[in-house]
Biopython code that builds the backbone (N, CA, C, O; Angstrom):
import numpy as np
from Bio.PDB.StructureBuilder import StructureBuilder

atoms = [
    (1, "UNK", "N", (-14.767, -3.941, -17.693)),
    (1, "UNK", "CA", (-15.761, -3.462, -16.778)),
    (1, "UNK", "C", (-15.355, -3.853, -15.366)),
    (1, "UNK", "O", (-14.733, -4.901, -15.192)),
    (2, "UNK", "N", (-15.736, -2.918, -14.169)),
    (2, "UNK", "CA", (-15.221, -3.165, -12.897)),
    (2, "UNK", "C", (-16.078, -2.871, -12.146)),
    (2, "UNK", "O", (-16.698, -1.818, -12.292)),
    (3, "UNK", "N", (-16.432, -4.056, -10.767)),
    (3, "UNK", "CA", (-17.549, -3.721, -10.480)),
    (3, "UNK", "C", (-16.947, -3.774, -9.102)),
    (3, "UNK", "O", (-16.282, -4.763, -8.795)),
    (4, "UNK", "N", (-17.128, -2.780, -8.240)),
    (4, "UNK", "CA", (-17.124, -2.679, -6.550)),
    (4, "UNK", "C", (-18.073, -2.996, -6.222)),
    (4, "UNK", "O", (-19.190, -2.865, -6.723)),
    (5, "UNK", "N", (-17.551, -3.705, -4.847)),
    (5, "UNK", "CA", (-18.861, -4.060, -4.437)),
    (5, "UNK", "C", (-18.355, -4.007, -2.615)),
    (5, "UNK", "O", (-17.660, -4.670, -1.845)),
    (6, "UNK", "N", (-19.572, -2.258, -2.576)),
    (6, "UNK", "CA", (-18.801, -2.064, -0.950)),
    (6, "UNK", "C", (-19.967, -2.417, 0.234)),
    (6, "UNK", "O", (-21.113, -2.370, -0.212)),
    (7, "UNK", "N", (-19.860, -2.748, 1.606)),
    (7, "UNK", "CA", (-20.504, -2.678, 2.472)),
    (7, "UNK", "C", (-21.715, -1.479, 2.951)),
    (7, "UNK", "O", (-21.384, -0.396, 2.468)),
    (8, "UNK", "N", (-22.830, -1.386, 3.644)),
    (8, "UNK", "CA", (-23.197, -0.510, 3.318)),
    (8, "UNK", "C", (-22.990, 0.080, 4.884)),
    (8, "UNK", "O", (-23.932, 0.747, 5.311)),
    (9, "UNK", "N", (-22.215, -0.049, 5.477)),
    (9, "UNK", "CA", (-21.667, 0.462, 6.246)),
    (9, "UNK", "C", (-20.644, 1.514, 6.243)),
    (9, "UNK", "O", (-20.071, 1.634, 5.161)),
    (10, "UNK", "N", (-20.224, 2.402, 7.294)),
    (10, "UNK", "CA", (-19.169, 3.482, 7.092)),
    (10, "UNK", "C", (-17.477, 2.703, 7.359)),
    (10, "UNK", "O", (-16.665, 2.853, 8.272)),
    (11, "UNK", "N", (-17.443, 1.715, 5.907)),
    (11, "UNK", "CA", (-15.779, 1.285, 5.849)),
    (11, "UNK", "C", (-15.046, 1.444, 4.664)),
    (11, "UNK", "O", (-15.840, 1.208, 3.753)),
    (12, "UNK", "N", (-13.773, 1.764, 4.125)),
    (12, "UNK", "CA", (-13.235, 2.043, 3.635)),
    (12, "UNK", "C", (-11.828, 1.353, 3.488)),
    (12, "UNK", "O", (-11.412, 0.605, 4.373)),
    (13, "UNK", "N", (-11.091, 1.627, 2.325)),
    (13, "UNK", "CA", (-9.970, 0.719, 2.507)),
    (13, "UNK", "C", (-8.712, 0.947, 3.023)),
    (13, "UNK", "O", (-7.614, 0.403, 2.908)),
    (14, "UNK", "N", (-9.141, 1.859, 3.600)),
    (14, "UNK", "CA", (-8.064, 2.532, 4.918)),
    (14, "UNK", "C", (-8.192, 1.946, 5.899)),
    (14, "UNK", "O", (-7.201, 1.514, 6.488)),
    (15, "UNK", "N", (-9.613, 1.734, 6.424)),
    (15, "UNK", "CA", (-9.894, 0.946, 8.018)),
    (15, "UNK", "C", (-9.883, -0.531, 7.626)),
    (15, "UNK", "O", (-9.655, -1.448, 8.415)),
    (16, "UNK", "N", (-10.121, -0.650, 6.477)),
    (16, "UNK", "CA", (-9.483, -2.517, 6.340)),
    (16, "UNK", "C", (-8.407, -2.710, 6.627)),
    (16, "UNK", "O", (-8.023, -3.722, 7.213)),
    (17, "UNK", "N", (-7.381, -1.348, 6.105)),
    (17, "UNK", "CA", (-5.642, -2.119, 5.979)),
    (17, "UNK", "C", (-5.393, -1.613, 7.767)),
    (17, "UNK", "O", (-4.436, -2.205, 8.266)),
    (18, "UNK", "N", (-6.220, -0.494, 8.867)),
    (18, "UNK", "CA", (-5.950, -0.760, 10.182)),
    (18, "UNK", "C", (-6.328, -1.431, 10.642)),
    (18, "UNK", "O", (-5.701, -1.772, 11.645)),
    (19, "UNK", "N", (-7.722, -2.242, 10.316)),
    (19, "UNK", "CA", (-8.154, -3.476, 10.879)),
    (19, "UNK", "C", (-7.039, -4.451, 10.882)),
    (19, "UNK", "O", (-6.357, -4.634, 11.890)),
    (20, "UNK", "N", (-6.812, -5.186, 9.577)),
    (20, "UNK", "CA", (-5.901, -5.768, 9.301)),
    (20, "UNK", "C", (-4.097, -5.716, 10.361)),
    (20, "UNK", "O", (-3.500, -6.611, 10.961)),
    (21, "UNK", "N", (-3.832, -4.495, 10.186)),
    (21, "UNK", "CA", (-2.812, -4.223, 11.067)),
    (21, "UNK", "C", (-3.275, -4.505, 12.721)),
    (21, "UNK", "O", (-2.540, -4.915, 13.620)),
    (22, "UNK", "N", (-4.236, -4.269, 12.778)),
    (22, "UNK", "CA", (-4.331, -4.551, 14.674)),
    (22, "UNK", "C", (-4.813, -6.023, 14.696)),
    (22, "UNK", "O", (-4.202, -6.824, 15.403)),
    (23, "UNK", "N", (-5.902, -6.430, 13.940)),
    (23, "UNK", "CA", (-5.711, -7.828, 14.161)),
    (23, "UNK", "C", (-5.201, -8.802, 14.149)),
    (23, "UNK", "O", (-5.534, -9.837, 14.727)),
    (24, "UNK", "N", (-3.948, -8.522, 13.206)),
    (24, "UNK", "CA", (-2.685, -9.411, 13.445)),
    (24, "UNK", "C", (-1.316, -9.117, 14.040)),
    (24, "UNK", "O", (-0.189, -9.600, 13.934)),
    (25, "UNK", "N", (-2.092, -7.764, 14.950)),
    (25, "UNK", "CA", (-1.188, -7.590, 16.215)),
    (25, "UNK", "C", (0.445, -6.858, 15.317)),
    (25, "UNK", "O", (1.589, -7.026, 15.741)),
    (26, "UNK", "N", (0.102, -6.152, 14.175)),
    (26, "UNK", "CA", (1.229, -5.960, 13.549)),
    (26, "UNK", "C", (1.343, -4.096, 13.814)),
    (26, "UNK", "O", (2.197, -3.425, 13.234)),
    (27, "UNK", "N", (0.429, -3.562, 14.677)),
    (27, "UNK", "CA", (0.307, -2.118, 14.447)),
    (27, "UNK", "C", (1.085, -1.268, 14.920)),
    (27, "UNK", "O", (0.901, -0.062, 14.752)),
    (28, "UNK", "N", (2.223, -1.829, 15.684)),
    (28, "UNK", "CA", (3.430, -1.278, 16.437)),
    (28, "UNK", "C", (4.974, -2.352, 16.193)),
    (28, "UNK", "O", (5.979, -2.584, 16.866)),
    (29, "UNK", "N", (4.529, -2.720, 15.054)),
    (29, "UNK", "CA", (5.814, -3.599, 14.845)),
    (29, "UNK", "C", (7.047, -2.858, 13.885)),
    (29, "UNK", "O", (6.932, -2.090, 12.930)),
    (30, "UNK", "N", (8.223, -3.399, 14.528)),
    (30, "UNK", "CA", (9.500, -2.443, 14.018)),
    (30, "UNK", "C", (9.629, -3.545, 13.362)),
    (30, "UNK", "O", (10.569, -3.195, 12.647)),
    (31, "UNK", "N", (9.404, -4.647, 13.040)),
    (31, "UNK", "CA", (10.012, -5.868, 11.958)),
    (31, "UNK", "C", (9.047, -5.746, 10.316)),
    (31, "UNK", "O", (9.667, -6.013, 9.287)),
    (32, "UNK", "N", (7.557, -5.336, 10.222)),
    (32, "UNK", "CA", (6.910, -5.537, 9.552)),
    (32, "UNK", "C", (7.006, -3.796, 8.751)),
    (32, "UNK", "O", (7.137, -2.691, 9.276)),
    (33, "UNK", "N", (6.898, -4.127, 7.597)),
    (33, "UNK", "CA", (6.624, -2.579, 6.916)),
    (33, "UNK", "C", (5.505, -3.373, 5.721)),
    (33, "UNK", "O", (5.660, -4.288, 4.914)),
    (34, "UNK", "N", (4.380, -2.521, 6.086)),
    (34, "UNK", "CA", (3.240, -2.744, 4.688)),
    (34, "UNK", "C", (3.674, -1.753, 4.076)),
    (34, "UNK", "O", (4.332, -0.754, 4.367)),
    (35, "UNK", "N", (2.909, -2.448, 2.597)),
    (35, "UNK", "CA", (3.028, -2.272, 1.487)),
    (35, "UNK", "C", (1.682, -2.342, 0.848)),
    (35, "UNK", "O", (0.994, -3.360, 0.768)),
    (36, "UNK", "N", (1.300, -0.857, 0.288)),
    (36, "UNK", "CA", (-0.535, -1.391, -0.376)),
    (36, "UNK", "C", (0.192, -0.978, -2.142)),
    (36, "UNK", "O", (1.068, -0.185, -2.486)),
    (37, "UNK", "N", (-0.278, -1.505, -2.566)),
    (37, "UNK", "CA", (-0.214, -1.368, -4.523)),
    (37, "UNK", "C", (-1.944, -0.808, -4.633)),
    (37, "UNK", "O", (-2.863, -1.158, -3.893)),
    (38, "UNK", "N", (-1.988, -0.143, -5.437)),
    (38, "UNK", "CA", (-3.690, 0.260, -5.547)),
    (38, "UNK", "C", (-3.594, 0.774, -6.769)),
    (38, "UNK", "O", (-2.472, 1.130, -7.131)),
    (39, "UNK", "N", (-4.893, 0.957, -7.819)),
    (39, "UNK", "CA", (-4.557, 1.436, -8.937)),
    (39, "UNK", "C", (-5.823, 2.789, -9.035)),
    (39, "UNK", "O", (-5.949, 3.812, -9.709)),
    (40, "UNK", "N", (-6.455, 2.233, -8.163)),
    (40, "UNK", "CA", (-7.846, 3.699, -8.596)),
    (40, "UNK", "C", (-8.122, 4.695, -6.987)),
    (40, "UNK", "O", (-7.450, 4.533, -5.968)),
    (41, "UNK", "N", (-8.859, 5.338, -7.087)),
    (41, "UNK", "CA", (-9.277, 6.662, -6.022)),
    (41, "UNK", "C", (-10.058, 5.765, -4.579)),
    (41, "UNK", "O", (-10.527, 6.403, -3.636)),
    (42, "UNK", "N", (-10.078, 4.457, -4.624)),
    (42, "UNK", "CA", (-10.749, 3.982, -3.656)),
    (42, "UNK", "C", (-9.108, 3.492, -2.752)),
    (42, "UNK", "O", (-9.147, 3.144, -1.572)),
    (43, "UNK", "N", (-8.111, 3.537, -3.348)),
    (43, "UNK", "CA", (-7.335, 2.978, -2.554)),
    (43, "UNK", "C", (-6.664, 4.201, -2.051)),
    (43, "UNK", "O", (-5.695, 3.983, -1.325)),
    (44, "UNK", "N", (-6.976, 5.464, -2.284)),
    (44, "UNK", "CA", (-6.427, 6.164, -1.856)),
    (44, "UNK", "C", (-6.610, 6.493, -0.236)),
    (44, "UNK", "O", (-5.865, 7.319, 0.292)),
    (45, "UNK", "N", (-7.611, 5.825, 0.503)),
    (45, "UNK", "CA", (-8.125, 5.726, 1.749)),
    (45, "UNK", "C", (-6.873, 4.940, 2.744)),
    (45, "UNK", "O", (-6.659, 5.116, 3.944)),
    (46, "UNK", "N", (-6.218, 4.104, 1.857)),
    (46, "UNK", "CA", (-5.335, 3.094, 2.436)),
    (46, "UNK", "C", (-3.735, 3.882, 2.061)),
    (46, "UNK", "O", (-2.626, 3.615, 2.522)),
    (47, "UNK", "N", (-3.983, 4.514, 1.451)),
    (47, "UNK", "CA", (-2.246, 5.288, 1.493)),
    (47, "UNK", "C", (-2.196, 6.497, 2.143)),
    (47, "UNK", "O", (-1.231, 7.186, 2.476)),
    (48, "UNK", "N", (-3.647, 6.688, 2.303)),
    (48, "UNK", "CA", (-3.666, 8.032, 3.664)),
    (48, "UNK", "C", (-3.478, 7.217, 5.094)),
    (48, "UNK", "O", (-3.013, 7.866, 6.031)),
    (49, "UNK", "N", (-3.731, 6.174, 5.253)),
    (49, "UNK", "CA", (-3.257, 5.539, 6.539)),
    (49, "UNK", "C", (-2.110, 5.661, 6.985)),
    (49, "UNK", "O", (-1.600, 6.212, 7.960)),
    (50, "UNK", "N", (-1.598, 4.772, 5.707)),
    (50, "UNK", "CA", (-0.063, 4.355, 5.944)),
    (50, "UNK", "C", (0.829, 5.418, 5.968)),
    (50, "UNK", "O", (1.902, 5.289, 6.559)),
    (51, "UNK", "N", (0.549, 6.384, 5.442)),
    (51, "UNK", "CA", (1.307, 7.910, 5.238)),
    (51, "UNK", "C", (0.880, 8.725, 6.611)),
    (51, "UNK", "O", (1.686, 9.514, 7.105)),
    (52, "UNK", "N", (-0.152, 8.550, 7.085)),
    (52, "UNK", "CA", (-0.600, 9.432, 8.224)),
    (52, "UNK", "C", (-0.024, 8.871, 10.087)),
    (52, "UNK", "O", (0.350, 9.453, 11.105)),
    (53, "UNK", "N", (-0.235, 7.614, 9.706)),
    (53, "UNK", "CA", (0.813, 6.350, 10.463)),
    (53, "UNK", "C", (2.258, 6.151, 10.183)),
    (53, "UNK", "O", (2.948, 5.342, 10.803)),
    (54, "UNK", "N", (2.629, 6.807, 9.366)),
    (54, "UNK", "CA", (3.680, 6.619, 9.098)),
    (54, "UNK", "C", (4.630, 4.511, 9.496)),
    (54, "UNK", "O", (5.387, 4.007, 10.326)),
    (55, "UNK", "N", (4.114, 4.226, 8.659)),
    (55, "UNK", "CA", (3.955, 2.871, 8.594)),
    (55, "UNK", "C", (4.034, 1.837, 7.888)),
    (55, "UNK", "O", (4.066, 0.679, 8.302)),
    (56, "UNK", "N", (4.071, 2.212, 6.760)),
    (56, "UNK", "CA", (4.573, 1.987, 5.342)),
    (56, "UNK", "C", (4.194, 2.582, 3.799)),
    (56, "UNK", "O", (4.101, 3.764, 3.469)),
    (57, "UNK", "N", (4.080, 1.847, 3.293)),
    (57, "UNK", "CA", (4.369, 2.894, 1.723)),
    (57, "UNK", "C", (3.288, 2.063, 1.307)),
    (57, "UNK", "O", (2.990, 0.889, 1.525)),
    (58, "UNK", "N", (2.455, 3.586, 0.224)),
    (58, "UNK", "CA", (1.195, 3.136, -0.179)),
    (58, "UNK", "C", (1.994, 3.455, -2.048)),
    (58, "UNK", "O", (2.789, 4.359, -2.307)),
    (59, "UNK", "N", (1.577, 2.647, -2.824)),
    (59, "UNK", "CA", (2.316, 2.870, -4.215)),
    (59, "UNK", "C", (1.086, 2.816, -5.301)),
    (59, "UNK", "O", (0.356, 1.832, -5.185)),
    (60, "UNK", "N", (0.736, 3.828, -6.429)),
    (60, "UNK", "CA", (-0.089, 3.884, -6.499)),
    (60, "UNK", "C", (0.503, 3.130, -8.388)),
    (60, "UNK", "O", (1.645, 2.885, -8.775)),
    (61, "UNK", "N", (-0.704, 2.989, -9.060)),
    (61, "UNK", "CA", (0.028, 2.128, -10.166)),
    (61, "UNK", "C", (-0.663, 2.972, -11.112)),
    (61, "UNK", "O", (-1.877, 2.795, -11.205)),
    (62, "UNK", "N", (0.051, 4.134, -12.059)),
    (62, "UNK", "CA", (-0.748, 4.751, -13.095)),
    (62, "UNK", "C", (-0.023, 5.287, -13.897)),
    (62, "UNK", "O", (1.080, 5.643, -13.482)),
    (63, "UNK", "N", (-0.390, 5.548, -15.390)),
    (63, "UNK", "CA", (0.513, 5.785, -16.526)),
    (63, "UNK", "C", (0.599, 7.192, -16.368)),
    (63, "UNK", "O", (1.715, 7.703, -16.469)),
    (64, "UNK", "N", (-0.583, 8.046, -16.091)),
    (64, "UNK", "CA", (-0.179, 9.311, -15.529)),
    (64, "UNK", "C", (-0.252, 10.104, -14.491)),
    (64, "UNK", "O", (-1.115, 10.009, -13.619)),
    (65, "UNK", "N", (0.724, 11.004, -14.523)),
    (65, "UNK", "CA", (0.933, 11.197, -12.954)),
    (65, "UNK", "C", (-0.029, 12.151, -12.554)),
    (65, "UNK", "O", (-0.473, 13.005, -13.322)),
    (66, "UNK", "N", (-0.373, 12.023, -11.330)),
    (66, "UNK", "CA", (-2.078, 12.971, -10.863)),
    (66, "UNK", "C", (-1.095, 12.650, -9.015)),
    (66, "UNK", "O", (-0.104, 12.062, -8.581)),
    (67, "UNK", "N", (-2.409, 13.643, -8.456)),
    (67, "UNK", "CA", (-2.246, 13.605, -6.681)),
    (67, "UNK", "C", (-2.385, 12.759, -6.462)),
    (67, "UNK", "O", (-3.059, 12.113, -7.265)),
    (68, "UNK", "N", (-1.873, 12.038, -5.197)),
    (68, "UNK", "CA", (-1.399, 10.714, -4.372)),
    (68, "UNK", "C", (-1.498, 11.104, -3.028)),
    (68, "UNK", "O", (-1.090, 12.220, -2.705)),
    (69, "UNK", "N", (-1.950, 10.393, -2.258)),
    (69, "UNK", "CA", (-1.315, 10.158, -0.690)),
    (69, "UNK", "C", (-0.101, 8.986, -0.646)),
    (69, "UNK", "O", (0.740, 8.890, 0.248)),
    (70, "UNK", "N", (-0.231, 8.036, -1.950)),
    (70, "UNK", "CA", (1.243, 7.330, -1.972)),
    (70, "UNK", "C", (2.340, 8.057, -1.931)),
    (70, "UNK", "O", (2.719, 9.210, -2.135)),
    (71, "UNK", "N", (2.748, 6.981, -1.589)),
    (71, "UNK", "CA", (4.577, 7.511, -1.437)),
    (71, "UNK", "C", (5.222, 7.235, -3.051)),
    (71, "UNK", "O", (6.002, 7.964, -3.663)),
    (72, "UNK", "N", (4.702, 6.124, -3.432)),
    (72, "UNK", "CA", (5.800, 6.009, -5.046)),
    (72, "UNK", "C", (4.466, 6.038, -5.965)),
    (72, "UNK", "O", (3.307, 6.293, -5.640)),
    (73, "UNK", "N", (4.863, 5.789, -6.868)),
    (73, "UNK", "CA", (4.166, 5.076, -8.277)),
    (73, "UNK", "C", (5.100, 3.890, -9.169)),
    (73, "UNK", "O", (6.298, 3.616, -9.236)),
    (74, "UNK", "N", (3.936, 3.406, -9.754)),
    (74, "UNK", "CA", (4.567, 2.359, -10.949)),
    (74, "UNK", "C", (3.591, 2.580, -11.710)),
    (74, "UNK", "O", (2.532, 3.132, -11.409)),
    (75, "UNK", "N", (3.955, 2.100, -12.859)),
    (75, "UNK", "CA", (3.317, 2.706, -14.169)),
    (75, "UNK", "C", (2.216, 1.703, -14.466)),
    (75, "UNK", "O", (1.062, 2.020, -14.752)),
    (76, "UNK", "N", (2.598, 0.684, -14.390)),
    (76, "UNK", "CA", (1.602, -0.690, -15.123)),
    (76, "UNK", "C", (1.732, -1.742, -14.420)),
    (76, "UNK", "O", (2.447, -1.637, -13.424)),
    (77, "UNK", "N", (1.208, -2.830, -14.658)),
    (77, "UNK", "CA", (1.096, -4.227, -13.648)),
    (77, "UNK", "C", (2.762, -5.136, -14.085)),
    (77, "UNK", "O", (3.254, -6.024, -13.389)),
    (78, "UNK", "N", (3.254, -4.688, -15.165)),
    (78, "UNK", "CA", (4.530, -5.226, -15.021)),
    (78, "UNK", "C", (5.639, -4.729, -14.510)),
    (78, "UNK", "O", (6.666, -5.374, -14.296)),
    (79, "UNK", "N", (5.471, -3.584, -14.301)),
    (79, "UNK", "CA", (6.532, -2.464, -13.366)),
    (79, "UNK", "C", (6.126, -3.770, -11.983)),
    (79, "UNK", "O", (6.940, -4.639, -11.669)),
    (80, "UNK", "N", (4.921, -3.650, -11.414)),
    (80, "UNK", "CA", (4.528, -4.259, -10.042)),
    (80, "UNK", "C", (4.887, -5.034, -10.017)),
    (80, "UNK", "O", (5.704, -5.085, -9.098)),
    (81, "UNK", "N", (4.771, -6.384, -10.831)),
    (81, "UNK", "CA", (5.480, -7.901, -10.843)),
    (81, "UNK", "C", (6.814, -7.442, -10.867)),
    (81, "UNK", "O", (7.325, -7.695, -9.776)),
    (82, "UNK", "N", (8.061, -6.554, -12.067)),
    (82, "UNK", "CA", (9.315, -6.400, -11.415)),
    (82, "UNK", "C", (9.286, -6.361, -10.121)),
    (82, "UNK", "O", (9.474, -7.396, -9.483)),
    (83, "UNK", "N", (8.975, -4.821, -9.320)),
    (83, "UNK", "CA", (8.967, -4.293, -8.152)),
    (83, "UNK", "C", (9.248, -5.902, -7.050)),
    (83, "UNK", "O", (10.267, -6.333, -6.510)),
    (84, "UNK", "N", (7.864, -6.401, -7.090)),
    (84, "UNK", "CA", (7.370, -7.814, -6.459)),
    (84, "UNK", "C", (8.419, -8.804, -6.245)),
    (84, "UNK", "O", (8.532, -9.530, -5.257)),
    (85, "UNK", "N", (9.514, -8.742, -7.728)),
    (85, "UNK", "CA", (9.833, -10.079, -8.246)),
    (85, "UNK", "C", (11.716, -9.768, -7.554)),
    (85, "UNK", "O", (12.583, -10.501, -7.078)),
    (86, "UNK", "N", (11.591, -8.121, -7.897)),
    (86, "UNK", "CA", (12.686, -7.613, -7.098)),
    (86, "UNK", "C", (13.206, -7.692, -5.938)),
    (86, "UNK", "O", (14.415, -7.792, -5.728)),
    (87, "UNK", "N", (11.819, -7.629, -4.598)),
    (87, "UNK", "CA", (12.042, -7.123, -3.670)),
    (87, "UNK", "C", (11.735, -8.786, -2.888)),
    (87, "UNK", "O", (12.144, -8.999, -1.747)),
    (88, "UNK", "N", (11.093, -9.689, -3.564)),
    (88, "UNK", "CA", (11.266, -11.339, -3.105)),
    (88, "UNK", "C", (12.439, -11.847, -3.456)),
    (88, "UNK", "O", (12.947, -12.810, -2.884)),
    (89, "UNK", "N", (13.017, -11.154, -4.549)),
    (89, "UNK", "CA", (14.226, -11.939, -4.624)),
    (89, "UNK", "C", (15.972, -11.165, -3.629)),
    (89, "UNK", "O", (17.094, -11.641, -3.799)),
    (90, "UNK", "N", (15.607, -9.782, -2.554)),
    (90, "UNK", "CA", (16.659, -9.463, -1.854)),
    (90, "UNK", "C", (17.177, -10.272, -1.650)),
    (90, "UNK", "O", (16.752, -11.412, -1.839)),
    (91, "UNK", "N", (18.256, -9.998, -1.203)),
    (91, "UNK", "CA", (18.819, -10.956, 0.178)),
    (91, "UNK", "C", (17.970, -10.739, 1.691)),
    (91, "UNK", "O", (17.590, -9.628, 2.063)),
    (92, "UNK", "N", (17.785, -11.827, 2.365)),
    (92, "UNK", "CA", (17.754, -11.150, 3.841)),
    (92, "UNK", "C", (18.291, -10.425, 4.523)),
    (92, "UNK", "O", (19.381, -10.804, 4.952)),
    (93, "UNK", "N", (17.857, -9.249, 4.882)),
    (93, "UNK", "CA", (18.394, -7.935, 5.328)),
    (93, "UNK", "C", (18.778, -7.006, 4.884)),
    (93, "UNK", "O", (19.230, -5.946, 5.316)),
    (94, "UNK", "N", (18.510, -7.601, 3.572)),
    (94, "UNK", "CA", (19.020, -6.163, 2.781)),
    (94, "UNK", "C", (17.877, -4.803, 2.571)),
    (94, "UNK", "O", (17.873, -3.590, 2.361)),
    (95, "UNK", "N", (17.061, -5.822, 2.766)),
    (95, "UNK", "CA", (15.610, -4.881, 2.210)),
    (95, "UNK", "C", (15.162, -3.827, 3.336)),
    (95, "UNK", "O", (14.279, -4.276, 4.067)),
    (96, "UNK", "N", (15.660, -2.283, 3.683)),
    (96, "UNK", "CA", (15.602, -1.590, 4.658)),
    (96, "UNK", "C", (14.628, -0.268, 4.217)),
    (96, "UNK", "O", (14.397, 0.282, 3.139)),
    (97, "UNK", "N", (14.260, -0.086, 5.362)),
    (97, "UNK", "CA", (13.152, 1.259, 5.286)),
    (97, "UNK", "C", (13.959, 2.841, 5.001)),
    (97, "UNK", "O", (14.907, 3.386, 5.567)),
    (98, "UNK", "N", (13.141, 3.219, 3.933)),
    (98, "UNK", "CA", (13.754, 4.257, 3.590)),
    (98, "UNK", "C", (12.675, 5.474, 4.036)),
    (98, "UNK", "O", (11.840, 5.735, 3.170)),
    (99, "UNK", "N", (12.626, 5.959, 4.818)),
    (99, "UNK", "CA", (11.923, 7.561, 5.228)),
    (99, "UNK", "C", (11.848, 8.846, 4.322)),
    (99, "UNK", "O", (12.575, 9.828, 4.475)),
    (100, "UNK", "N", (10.961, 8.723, 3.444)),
    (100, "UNK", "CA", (11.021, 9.922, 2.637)),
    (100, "UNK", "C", (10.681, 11.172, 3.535)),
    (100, "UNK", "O", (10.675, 12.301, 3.044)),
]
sb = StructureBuilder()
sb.init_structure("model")
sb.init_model(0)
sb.init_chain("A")
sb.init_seg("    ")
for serial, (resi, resn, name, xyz) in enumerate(atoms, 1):
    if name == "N":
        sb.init_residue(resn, " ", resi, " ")
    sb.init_atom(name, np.array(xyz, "f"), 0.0, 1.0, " ", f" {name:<3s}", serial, name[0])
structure = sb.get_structure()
């Protein structure tokens, strides 16, 4: 069972992840690339950001494939821990932005 629990205000988890980006002064940075993982239709607010900003990659996590504003998918929460376990373990500098 999963329980949301949203504001009753007009916010979404798109204007969290730009909040987030301007308040830590990250919203024009060439060093930082976000990354959102999301698994249901509420995060799809936050990969229309990042896709519309062109700003980083929204990855959506589902066994089957349906419409996205993400850029990738992963299938299950252990694809994500690889992905995670992959991309902490680069080297420095290796890890570069790819522009679909």
């Amino acid at each position: 069972m999963v329980l949301e629990v949203r504001p009753v205000i007009d916010w979404d988890k798109g204007k969290a992840v730009e909040f987030l980006l301007q308040s830590l002064g990250l919203s024009d940075s060439e060093n930082v690339i976000p990354i959102y993982i999301g698994d249901d239709r509420t995060d799809e607010d936050a990969f229309k950001v990042l896709r519309e900003r062109n700003c980083g990659y929204g990855i959506l996590v589902s066994q089957v494939p349906k419409e996205t504003e993400a850029f990738y998918s992963l299938r299950d929460p252990s694809e994500v821990k690889l992905f995670l376990v992959l991309l902490c373990s680069a080297p420095a500098g290796s890890v570069q932005r790819v522009d679909s």
